[in-house]
Rosetta silent file (secondary structure, phi, psi, omega in degrees, C-alpha in Angstrom):
SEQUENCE: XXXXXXXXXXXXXXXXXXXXXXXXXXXXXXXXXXXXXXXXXXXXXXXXXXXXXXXXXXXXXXXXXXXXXXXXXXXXXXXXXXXXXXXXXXXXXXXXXXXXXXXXXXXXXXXXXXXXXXXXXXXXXXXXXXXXXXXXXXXXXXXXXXXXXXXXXXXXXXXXXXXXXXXXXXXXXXXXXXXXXXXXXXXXXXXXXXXXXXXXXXXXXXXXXXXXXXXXXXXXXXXXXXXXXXXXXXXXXXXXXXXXXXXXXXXXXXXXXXXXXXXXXXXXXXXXXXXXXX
SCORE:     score description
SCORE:     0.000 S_00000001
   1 L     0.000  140.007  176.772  -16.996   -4.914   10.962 S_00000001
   2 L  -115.325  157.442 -133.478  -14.154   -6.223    8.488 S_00000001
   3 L  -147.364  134.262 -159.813  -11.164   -4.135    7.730 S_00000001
   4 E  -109.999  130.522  162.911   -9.029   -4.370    4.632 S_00000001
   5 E  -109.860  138.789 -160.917   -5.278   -5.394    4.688 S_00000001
   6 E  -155.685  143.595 -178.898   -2.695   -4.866    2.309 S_00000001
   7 E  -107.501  141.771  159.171    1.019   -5.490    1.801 S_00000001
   8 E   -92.784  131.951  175.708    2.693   -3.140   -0.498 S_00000001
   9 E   -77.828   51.543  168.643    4.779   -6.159   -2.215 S_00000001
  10 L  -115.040 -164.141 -154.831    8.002   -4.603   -3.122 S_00000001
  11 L   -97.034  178.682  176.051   11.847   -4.833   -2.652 S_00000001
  12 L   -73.912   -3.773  179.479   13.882   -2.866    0.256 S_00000001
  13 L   -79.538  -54.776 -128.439   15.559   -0.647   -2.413 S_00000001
  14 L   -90.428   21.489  167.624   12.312    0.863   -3.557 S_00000001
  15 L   -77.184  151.165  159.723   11.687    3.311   -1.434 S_00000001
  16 L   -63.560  -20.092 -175.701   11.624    6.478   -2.568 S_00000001
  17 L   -98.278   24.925  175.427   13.989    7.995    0.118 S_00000001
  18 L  -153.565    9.350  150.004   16.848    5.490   -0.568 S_00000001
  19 L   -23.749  -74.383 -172.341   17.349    6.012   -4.213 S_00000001
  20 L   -68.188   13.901 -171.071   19.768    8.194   -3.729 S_00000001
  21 L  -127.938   -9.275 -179.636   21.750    6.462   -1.557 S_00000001
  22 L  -103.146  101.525  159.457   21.922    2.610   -2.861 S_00000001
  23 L   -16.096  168.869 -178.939   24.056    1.888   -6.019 S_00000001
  24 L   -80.158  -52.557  154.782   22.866   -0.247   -8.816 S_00000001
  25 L    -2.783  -52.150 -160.973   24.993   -2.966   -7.247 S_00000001
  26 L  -121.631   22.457 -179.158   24.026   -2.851   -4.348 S_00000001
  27 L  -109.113   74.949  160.514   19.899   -3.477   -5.124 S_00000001
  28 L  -105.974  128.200  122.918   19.944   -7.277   -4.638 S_00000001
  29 L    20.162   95.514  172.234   16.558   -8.853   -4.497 S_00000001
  30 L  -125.519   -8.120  169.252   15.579   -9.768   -0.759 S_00000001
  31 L   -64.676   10.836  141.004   11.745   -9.762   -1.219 S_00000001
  32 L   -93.086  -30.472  146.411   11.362  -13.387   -0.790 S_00000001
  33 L   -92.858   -6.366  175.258   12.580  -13.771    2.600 S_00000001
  34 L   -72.054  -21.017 -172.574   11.541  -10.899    3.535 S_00000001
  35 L  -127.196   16.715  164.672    8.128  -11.595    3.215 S_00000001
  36 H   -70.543  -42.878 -178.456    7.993  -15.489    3.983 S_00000001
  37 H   -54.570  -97.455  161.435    7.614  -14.315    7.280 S_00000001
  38 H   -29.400  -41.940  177.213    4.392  -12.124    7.000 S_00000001
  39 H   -77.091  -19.813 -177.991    2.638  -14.860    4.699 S_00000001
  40 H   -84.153    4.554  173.474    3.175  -17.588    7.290 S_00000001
  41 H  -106.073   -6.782  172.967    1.800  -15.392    9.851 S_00000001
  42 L  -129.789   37.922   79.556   -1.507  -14.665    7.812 S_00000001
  43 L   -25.679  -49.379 -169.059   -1.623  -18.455    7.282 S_00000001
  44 L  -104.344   -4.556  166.172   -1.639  -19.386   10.851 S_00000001
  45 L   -96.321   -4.220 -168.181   -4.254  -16.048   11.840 S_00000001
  46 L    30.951   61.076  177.973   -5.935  -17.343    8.385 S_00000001
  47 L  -108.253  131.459  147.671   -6.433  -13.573    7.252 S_00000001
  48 L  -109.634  175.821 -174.891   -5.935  -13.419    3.597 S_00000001
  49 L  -107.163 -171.573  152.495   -4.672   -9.412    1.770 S_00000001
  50 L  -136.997  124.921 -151.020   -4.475   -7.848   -0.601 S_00000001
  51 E   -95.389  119.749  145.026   -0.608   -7.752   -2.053 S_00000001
  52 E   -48.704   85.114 -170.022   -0.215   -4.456   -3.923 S_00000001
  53 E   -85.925  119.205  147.544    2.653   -5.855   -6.234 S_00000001
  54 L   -42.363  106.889 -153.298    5.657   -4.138   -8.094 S_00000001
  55 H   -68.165  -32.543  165.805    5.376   -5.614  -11.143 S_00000001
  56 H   -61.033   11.954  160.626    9.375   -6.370  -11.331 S_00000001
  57 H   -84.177  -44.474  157.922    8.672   -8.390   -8.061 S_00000001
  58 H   -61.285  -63.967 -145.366    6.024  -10.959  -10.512 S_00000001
  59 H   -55.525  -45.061 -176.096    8.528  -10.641  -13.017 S_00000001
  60 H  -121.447   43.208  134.040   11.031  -12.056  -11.275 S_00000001
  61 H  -155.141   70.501  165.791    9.429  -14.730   -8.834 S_00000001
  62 H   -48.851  -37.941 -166.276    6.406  -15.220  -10.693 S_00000001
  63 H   -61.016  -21.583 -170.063    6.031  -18.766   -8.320 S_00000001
  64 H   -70.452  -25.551 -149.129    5.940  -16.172   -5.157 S_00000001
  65 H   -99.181  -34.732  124.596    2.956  -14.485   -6.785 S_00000001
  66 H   -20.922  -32.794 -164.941    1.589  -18.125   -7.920 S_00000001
  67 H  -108.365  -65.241 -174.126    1.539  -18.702   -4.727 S_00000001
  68 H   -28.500  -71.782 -161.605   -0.109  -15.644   -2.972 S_00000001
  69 H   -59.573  -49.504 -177.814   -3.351  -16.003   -5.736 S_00000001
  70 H   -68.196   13.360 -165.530   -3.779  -19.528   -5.462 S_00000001
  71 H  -127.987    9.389 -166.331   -3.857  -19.704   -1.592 S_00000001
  72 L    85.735   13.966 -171.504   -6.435  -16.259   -1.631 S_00000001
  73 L  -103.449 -176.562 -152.185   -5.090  -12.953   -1.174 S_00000001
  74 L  -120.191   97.352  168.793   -6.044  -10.402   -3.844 S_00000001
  75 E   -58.795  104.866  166.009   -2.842   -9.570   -6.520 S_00000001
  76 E  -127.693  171.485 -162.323   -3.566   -5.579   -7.274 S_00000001
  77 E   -86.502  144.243 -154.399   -1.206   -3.477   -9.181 S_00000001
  78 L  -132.371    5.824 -133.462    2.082   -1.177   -7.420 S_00000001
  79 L     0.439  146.447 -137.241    3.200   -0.217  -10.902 S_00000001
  80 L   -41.810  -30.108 -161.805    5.527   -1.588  -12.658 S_00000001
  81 L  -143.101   19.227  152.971    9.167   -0.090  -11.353 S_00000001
  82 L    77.294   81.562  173.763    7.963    1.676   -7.713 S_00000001
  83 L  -115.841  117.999  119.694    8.195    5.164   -9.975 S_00000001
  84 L     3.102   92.122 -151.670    7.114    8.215   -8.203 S_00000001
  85 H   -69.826  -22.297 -177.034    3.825    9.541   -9.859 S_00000001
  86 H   -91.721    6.231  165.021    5.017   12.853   -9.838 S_00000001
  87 H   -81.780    1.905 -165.164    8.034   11.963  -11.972 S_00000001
  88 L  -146.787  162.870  176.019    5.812   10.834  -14.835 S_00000001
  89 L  -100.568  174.516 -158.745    3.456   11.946  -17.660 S_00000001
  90 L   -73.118    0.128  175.347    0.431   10.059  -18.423 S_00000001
  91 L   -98.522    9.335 -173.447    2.245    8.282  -21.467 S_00000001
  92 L  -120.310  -14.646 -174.098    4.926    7.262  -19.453 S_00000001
  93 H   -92.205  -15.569 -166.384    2.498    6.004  -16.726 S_00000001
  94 H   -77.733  -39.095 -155.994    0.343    4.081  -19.632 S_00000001
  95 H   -83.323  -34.126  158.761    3.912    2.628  -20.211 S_00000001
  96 H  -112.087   24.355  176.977    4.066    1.171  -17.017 S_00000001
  97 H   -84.451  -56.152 -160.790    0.356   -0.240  -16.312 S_00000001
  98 H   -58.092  -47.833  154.914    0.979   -1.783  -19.554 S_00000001
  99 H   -32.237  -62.443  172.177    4.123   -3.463  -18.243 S_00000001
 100 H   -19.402  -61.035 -178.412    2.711   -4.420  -15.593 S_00000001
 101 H   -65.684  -43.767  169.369    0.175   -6.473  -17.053 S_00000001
 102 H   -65.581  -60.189  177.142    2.872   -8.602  -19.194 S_00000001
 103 H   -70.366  -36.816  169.971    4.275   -9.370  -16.414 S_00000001
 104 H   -39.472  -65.528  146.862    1.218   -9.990  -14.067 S_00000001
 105 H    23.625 -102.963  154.831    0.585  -11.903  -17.218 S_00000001
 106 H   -57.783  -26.660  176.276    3.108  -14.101  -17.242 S_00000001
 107 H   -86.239  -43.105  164.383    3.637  -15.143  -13.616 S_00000001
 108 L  -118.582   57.107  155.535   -0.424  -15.719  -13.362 S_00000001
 109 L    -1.064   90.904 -159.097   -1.963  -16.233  -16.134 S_00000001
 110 L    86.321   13.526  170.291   -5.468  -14.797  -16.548 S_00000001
 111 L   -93.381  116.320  165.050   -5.343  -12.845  -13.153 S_00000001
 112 L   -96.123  148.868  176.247   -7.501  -10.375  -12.532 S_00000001
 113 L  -127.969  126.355 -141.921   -6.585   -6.944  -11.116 S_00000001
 114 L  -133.584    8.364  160.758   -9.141   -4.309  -10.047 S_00000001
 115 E  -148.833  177.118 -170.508   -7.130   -2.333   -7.853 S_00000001
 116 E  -155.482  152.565 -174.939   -4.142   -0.145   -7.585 S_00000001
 117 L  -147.077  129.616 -154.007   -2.006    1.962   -5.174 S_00000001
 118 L   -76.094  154.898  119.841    0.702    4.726   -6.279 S_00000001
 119 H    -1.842  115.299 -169.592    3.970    4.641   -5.232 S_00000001
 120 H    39.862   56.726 -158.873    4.953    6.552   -2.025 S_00000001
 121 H     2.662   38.607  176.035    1.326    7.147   -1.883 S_00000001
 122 L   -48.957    0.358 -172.369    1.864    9.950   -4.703 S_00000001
 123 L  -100.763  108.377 -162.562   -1.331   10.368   -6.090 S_00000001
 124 L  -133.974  166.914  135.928   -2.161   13.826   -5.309 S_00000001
 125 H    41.896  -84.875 -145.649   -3.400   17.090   -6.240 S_00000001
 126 H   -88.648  -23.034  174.549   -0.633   17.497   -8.630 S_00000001
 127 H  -120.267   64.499  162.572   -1.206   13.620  -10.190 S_00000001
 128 L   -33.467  -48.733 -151.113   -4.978   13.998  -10.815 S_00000001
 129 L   -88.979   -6.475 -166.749   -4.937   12.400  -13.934 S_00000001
 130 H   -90.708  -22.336 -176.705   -3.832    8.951  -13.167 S_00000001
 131 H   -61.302  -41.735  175.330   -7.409    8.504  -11.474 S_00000001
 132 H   -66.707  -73.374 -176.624   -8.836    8.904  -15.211 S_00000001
 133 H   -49.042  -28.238  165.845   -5.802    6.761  -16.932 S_00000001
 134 H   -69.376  -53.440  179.482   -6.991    3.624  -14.341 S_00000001
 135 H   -34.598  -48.294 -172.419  -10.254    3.933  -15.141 S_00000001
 136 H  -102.821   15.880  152.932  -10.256    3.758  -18.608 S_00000001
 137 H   -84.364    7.277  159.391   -7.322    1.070  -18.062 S_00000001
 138 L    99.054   49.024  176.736  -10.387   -1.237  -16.614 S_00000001
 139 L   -96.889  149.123 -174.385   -8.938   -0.682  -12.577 S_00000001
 140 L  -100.792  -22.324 -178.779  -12.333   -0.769  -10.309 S_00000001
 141 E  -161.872  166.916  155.517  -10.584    1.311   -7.310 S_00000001
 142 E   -99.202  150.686  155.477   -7.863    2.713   -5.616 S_00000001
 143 L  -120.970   71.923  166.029   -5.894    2.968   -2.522 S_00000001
 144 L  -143.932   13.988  169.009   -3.546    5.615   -2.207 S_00000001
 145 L   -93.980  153.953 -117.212   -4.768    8.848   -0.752 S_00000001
 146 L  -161.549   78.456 -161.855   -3.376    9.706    2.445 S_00000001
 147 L   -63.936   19.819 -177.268   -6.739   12.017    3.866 S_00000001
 148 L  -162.274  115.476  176.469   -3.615   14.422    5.952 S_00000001
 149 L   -46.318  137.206  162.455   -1.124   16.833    4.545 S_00000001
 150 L  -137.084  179.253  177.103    2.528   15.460    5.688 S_00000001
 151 L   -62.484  -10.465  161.206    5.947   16.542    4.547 S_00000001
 152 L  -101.886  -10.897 -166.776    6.001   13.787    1.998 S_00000001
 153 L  -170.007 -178.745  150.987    2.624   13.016    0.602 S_00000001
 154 L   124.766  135.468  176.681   -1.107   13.505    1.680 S_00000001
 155 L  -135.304  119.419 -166.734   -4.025   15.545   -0.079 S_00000001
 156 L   -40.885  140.625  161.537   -5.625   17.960    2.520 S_00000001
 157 L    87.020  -38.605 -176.444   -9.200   17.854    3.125 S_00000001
 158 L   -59.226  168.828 -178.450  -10.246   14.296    1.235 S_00000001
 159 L   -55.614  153.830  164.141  -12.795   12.339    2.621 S_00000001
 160 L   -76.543  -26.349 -164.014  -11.816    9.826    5.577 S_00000001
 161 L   -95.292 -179.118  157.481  -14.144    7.133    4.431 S_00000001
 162 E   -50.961  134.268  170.740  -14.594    5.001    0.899 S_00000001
 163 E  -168.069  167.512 -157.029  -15.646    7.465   -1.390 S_00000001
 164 E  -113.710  100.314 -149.078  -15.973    8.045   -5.211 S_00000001
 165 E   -81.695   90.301 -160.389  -12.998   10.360   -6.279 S_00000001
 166 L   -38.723  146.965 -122.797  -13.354   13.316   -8.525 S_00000001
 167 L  -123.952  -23.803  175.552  -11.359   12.544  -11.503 S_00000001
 168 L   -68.212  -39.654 -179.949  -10.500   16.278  -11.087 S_00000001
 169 L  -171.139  100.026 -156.322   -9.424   16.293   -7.830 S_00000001
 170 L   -76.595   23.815  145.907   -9.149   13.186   -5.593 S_00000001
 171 L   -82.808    3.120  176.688   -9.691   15.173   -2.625 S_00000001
 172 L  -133.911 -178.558 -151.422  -13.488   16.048   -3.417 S_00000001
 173 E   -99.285  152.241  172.736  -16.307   13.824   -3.763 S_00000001
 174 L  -172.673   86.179  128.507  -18.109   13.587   -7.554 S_00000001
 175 L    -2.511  -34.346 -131.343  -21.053   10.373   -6.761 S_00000001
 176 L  -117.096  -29.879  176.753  -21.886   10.468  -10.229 S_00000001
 177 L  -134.939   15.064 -176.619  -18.823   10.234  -12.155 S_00000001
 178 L   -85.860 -166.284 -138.074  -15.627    9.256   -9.894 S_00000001
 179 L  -116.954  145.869  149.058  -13.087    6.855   -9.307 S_00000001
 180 E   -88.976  143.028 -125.275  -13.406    4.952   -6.045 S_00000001
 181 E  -137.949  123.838  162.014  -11.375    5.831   -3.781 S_00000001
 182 E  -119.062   68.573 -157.868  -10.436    3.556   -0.734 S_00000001
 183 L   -35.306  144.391  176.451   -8.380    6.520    1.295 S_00000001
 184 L   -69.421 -169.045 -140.588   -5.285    4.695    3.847 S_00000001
 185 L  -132.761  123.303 -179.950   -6.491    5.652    7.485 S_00000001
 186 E  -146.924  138.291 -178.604   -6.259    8.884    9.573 S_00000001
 187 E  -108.614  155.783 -154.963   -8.698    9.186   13.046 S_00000001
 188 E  -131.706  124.955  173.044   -9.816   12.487   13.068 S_00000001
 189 E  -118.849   90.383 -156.516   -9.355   13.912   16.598 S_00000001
 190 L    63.457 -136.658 -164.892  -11.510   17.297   16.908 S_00000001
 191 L   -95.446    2.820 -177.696   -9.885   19.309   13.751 S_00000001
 192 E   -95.396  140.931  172.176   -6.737   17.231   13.956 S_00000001
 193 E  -111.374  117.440  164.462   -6.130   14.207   11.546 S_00000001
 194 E  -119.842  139.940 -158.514   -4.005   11.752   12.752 S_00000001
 195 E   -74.399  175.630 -159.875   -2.776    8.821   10.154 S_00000001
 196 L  -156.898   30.588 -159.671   -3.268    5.557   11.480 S_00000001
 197 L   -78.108  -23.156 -168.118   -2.298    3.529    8.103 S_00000001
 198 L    98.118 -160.665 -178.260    0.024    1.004    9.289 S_00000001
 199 L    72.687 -105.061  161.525    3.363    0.905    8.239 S_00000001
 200 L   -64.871  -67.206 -168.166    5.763    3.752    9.538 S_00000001
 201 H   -63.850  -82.569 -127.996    2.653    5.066   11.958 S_00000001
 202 H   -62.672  -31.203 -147.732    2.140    1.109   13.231 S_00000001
 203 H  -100.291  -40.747 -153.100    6.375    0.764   13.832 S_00000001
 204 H  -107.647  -51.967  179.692    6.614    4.177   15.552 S_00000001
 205 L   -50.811  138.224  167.501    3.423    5.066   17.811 S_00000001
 206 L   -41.430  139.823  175.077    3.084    3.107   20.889 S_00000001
 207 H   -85.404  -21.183  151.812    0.987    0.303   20.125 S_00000001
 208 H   -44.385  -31.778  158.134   -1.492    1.024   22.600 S_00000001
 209 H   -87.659  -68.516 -160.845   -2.090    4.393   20.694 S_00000001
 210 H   -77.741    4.984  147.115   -2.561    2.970   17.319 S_00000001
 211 L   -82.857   -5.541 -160.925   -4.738    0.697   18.402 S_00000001
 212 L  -100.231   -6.629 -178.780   -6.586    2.607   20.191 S_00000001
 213 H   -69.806  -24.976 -145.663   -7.059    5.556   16.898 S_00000001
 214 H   -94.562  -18.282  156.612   -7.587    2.473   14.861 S_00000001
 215 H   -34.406  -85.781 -160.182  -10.711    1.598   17.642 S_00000001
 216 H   -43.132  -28.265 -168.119  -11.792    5.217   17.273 S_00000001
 217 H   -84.577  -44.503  110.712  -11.960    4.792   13.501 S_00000001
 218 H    29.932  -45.025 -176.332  -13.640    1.411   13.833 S_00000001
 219 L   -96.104   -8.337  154.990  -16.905    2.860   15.382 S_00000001
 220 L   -49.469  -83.756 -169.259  -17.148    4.885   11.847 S_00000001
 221 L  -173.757  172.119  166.646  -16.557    2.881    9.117 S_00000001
 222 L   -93.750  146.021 -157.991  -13.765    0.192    8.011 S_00000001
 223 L  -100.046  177.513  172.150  -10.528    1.030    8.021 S_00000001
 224 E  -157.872  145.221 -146.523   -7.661   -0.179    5.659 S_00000001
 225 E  -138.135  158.465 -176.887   -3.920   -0.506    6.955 S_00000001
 226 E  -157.247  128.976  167.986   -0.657   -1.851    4.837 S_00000001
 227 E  -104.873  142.149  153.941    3.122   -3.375    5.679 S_00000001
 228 E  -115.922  172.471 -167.567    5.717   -3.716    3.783 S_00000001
 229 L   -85.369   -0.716  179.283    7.831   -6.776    4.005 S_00000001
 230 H   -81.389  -58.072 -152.149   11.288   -5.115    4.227 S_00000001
 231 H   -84.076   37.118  175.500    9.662   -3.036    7.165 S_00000001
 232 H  -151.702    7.757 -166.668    8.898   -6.821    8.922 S_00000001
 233 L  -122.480   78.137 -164.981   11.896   -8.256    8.241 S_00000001
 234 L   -31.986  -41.202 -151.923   14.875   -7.873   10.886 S_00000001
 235 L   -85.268    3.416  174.109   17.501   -8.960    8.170 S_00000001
 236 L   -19.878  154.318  153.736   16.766   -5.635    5.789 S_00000001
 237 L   -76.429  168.489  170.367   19.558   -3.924    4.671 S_00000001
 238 L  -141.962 -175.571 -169.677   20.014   -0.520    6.022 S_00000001
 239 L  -161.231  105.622 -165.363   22.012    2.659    4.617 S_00000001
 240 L   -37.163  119.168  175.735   23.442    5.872    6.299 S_00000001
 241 L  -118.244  164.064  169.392   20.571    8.053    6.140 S_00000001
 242 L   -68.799  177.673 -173.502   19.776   11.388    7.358 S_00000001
 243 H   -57.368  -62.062 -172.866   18.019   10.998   11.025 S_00000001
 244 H   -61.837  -44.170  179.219   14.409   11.829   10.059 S_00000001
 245 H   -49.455  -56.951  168.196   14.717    9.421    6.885 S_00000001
 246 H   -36.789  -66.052 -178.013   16.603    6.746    8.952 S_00000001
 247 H   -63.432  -12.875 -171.618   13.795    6.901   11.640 S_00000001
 248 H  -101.107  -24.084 -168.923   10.409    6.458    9.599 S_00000001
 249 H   -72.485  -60.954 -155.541   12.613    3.501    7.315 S_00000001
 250 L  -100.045  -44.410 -161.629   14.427    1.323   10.258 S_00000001
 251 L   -48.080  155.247 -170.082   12.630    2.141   13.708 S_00000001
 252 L     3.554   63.494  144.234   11.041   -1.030   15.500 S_00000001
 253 L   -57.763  -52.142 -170.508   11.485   -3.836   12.634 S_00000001
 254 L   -68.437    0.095 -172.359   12.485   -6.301   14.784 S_00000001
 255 L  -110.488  -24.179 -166.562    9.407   -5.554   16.214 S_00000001
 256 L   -81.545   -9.058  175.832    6.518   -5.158   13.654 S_00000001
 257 H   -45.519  -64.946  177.635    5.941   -8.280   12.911 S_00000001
 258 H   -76.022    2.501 -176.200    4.293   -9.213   16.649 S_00000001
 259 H   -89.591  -30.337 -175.847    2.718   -5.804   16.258 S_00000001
 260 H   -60.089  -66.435 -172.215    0.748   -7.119   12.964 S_00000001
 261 H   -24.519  -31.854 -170.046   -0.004  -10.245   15.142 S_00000001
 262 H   -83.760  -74.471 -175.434   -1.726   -8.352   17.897 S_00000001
 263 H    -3.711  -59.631 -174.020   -3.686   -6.256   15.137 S_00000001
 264 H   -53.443  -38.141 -173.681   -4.974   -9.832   13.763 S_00000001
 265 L  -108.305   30.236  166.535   -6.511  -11.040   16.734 S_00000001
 266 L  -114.604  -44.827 -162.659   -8.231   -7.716   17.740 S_00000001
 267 L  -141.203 -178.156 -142.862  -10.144   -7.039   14.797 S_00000001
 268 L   -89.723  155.935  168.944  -11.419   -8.590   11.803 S_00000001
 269 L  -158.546  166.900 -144.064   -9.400   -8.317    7.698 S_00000001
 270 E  -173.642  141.247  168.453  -10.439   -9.097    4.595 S_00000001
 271 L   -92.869 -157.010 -148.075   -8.187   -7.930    1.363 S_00000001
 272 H   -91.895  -48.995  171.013   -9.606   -4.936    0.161 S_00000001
 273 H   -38.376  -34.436 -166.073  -11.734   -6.028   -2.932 S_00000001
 274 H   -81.539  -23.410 -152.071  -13.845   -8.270   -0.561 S_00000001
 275 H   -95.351  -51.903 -170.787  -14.268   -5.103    2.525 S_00000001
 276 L   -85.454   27.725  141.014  -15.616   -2.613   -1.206 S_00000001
 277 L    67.323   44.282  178.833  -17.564   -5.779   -1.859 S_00000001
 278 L  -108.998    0.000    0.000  -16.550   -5.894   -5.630 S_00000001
């Protein structure tokens, strides 16, 4: 079975949980070395992604982005400025798909993009509506529901597998007239869901556990898992944080990198357009 991989492309400021703490100043642009490292490592496993890009990362190194599409990974959209979906109404979210696109635009020319993934994986509940605004912005799917409540994100109850995403409520199922929905990865243990997504869960669970939930899910259906390149990149900046914030942001960097590696040469990836066969 093949298994979809995806970088969220963006910079190390743009987490949501470090807003508040980095100056305007003090957001310089490190998302090209940060993530030379991760493409030359799915060069030499010869896995291509799919890079979920922030469009002010094409804007300003359209050649990195030039590069990505012409060599085979899958460009899909990260929206324009990393905004927190629950910060915005649907005319302000219109405002940045539209962005987006100029810049997508400009850096690739004629690139198409059929998929999309909110910010902090915000698309919830409470931002319902953006599943309609892709749709009728021509997007073919999604990735950003999180199938397990957590204290930051997660809509209770959705399906674990691909599924077609009521426009109403992306946590129920509607065949006939939803959005498709390609939920990040939680193994369902008994009544417990635990995520298994990559990222945070890949740097902090023993890798020997997340490989072995990402097994259990594996004997299912295919799963789909995402890095970002500040969280693969030892030279990140970092920024007095509180403890829990500090710990899901910094823990084993220097490390995730040889953690992807093992990942590659146990199971199979594909970027995500190719694993929903569109």
């Amino acid at each position: 079975m093949i298994h979809a991989l995806s970088v969220d492309l963006e910079e190390w400021y743009h987490s949501d949980l470090l807003i508040p703490h980095v100056r305007a100043g003090e957001r310089v642009s490190q998302v090209r070395e940060a993530v030379r490292p991760l493409i030359d490592l799915l060069h030499r496993a010869g896995v291509r992604a799919t890079f979920f890009t922030v469009g002010e990362v094409a804007r300003d190194h359209p050649d990195l982005i030039q590069e990505l599409a012409t060599t085979g990974h899958e460009i899909a959209c990260h929206t324009m400025t990393h905004p927190n979906l629950w910060r915005l109404t649907p005319e302000k979210f219109r405002d940045e798909l539209e962005q987006y696109r100029e810049a997508m635009e400009r850096a690739v020319s004629g690139q198409e993009v059929l998929g999309f993934r909110a910010p902090m994986f915000s698309l919830d509940r409470r931002t319902h509506w953006v599943l309609g605004e892709l749709r009728d912005a021509g997007f073919r799917y999604d990735s950003s529901v999180v199938p397990v409540r957590t204290p930051w994100y997660g809509v209770r109850g959705a399906p674990l597998g691909v599924y077609r995403a009521s426009l109403e409520d992306p946590g129920r199922t509607d065949d006939e007239a939803g959005f498709l929905e390609f939920p990040l990865t939680a193994c369902s243990l008994g009544r417990l869901r635990i995520p298994a997504a990559g990222g945070v869960y890949l740097r902090l669970l023993p890798y020997p556990v997340f490989r072995m939930l990402l097994r259990r899910v594996a004997r299912q259906r295919p799963f789909v898992i995402y890095v970002h390149p500040w969280e693969t990149y030892p030279g990140t900046p970092t920024c007095p944080l509180p403890f829990v914030e500090r710990l899901g942001l910094y823990t084993n960097i220097r490390h995730t990198l040889a953690r992807l590696e093992r990942l590659l040469s146990e199971f199979r990836f594909a970027p995500v357009r190719e694993v929903l066969d569109l």
